[in-house]
C-alpha positions in Angstrom: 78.7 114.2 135.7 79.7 110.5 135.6 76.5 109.8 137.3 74.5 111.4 134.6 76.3 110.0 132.1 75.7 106.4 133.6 72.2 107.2 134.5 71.7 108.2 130.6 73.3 105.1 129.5 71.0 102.8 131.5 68.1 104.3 130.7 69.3 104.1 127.0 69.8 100.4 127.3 66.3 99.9 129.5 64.8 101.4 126.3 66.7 98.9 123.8 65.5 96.2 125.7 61.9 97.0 126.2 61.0 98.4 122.7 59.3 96.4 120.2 61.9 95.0 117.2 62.2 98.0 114.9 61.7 94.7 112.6 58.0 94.2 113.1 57.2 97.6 115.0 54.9 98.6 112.5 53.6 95.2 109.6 50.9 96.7 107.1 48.2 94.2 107.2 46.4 95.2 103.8 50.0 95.0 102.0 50.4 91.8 103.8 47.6 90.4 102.6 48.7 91.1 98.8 51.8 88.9 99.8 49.3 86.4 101.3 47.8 86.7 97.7 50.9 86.2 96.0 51.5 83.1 97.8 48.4 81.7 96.7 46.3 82.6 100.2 48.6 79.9 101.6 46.3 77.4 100.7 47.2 74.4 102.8 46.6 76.4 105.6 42.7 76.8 104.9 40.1 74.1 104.7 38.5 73.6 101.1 35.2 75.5 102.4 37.2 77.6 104.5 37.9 80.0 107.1 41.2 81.3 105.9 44.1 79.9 108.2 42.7 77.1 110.1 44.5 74.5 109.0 44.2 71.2 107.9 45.1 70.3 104.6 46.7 67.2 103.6 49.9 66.9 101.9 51.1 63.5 101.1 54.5 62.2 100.5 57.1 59.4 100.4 58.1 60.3 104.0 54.5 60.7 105.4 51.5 62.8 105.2 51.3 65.9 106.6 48.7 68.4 107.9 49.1 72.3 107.6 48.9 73.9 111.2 46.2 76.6 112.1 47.9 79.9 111.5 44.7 82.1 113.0 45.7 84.2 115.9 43.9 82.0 118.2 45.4 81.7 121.3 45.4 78.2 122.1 45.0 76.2 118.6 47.0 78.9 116.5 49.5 81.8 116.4 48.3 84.0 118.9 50.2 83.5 121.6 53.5 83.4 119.3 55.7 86.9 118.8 56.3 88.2 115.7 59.9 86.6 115.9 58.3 83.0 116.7 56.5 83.9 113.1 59.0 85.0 111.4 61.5 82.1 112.3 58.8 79.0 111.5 58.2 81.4 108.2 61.9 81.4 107.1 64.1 79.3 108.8 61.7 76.4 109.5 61.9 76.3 113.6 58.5 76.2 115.1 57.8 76.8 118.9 58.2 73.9 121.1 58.5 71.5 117.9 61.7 72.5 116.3 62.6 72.5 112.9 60.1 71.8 110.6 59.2 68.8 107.7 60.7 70.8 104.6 56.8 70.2 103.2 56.6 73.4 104.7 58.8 75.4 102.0 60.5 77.3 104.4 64.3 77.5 102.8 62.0 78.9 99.8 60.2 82.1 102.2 64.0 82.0 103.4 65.1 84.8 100.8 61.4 87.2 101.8 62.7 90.8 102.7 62.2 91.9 106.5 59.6 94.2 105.8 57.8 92.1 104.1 57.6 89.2 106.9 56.4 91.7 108.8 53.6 92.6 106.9 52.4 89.1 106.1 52.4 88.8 109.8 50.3 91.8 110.7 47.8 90.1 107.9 47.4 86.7 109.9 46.9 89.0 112.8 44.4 90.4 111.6 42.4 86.8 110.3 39.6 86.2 112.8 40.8 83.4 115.3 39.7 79.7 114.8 39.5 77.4 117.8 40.7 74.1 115.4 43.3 71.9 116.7 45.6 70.6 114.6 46.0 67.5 113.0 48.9 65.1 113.6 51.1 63.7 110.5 50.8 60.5 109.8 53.4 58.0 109.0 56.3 60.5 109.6 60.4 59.1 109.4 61.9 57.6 112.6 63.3 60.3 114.8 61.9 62.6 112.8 62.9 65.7 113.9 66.2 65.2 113.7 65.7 64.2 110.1 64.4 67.4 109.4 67.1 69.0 111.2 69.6 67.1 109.2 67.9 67.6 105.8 68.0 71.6 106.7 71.7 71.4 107.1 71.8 69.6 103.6 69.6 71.4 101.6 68.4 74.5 103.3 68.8 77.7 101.5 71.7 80.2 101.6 69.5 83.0 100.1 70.0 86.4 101.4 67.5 88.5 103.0 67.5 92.2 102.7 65.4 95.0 104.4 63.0 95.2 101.4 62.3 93.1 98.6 63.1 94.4 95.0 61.0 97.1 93.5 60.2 96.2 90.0 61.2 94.3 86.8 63.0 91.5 86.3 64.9 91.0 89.9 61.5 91.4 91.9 60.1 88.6 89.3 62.8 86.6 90.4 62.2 87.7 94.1 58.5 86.8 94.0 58.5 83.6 92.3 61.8 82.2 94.2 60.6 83.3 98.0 56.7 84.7 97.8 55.0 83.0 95.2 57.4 80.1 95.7 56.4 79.0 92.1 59.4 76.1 92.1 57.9 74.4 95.0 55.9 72.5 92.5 57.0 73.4 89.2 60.9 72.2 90.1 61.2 68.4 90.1 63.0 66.9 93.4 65.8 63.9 93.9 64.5 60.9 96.1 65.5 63.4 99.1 62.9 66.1 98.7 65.5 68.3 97.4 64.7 70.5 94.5 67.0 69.9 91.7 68.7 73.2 90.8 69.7 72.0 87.0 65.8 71.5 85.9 64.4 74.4 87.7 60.6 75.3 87.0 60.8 72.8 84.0 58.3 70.8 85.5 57.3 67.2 87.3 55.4 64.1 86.3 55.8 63.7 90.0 54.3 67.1 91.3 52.4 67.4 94.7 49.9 64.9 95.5 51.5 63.0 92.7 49.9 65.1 89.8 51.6 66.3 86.8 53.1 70.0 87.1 54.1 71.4 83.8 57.3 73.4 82.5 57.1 76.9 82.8 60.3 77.7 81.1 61.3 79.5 78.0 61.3 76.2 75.9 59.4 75.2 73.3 58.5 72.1 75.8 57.3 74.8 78.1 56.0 78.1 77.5 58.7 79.6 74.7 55.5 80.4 72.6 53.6 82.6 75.2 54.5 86.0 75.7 54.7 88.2 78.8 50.5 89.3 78.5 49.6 84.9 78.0 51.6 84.4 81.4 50.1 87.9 82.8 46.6 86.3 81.6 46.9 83.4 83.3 47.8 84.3 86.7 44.3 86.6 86.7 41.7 84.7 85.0 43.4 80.9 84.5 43.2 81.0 81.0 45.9 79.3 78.6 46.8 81.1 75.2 44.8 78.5 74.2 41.5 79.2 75.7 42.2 76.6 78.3 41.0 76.6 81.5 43.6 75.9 84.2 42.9 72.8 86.8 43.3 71.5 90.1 45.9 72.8 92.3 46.6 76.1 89.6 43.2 76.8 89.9 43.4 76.8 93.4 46.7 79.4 93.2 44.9 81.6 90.8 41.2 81.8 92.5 42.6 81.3 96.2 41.6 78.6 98.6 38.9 78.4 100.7 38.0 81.9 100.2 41.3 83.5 100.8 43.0 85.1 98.1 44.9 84.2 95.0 46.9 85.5 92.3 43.8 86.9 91.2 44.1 89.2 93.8 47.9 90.5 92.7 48.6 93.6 91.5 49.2 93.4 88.0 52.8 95.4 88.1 53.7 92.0 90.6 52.1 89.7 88.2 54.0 91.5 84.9 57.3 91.4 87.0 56.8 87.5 87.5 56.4 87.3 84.0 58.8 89.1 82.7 61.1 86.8 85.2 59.7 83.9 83.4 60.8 85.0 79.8 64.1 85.4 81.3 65.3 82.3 82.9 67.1 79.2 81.1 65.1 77.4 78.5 64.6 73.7 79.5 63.9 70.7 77.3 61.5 68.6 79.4 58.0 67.7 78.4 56.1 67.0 81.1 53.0 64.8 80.0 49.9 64.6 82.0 48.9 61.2 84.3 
């Protein structure tokens, strides 16, 4: 009897240890590629003329300039030899394979907050990209001991944000949950100290000193921002880049909305995601910050 019972437990444990992490088991590529959407195709991670993932573009700022790593499965230039974990960990918490942690120009304590399920998925997507053989590029003009820097600025201003099993549903608190850790709208629209650190008292109410060192304006509830739109102008927006005003949006918005390098944008969003994030929008403190174009 003990035998058996011994013999049961071992095989019990051999089966822990050699199944695949309940975790990503079982990603769905097509809803990862609405996520993949929803963070605006990723876009520093595909060349202007494309294909989608191989890397390449060029962020620059005041601690160096920085090239976005091929995330193709390919084997030897991409993710294609990495596990799902590997992923998942450069994703949200910033620590890459064989590097460390990352330069927080990757926005990783932003993804921090995505829901299990949902890494998962937008890992089964990049799975199924075809594979580009494209090295990557190395930064330029990084801090001394960089590394550690990053290390150190991740210990000061990484993020606390909880992850659960699956993201929010709908309304208001999966707005929130799509524009703070999918769509990761503050990454430009939130102004930073002299550290790279997003300031928490102007959130989303804008940047004279936005990426690339282009204006980003306020999307809050203020009259300085977008107090006068309503929940169909910002719904209107995300899908065809057009202001209340019969504006056409520009530059890197465009990008966000059309997708990069033939990958997909917000465009591409289902329109219940798109009304949750605005909805969200309406909802959040009113700022008074005019942000006036360079």
């Amino acid at each position: 009897m003990l035998a058996h019972v011994l013999g049961s437990s071992f095989a019990l444990l051999m089966a822990l240890l050699v199944s695949p992490s309940p975790l990503f088991a079982a990603g769905d590529a097509a809803h990862g590629k609405i996520l993949f959407a929803l963070a605006a195709g990723c876009g520093c991670h595909t060349p202007e003329s494309g294909p989608i993932g191989a890397g390449g573009g060029e962020v620059k700022t005041p601690f160096g300039t920085f090239y976005a790593p091929n995330i193709t499965p390919h084997a030897q230039t991409g993710v294609g030899s990495w596990s799902d974990e590997e992923i998942a960990s450069a994703v949200r918490d910033g620590e890459t394979r064989a590097h460390g942690i990352e330069a927080p120009v990757m926005p990783y304590y932003r993804y921090a907050g995505m829901s299990d399920v949902d890494v998962a998925d937008l890992i089964a997507y990049l799975r199924s990209l075809s594979p580009v053989d494209k090295a990557n590029q190395a930064h330029r003009d990084e801090l001394p001991l960089a590394r550690l820097a990053y290390r150190g600025w991740r210990l000061l201003f990484g993020s606390s944000a909880r992850r659960g099993r699956e993201g929010p549903k709908g309304g208001v608190e999966r707005g929130r949950y799509l524009v703070d850790h999918v769509a990761i709208c503050g990454d430009c629209h939130t102004p930073r100290s002299r550290f790279g650190e997003p300031l928490a008292s102007m959130y989303l109410a804008g940047t004279r000193q936005g990426p690339n060192g282009k204006s980003v304006p306020n999307i809050t509830p203020h009259a300085s921002g977008i107090g006068d739109w309503d929940e169909a102008d910002i719904v209107n927006l995300l899908q065809k880049g057009r202001t209340p005003d019969f504006d056409n949006v520009q530059g890197l918005m465009a990008d966000v909305v059309d997708g990069h390098g033939g990958g997909p944008g917000y465009k591409d969003a289902p329109e219940a995601d798109l009304r949750a994030v605005a909805a969200y929008l309406k909802s959040i403190q009113p700022i008074d910050n005019t942000v006036t174009a360079k």
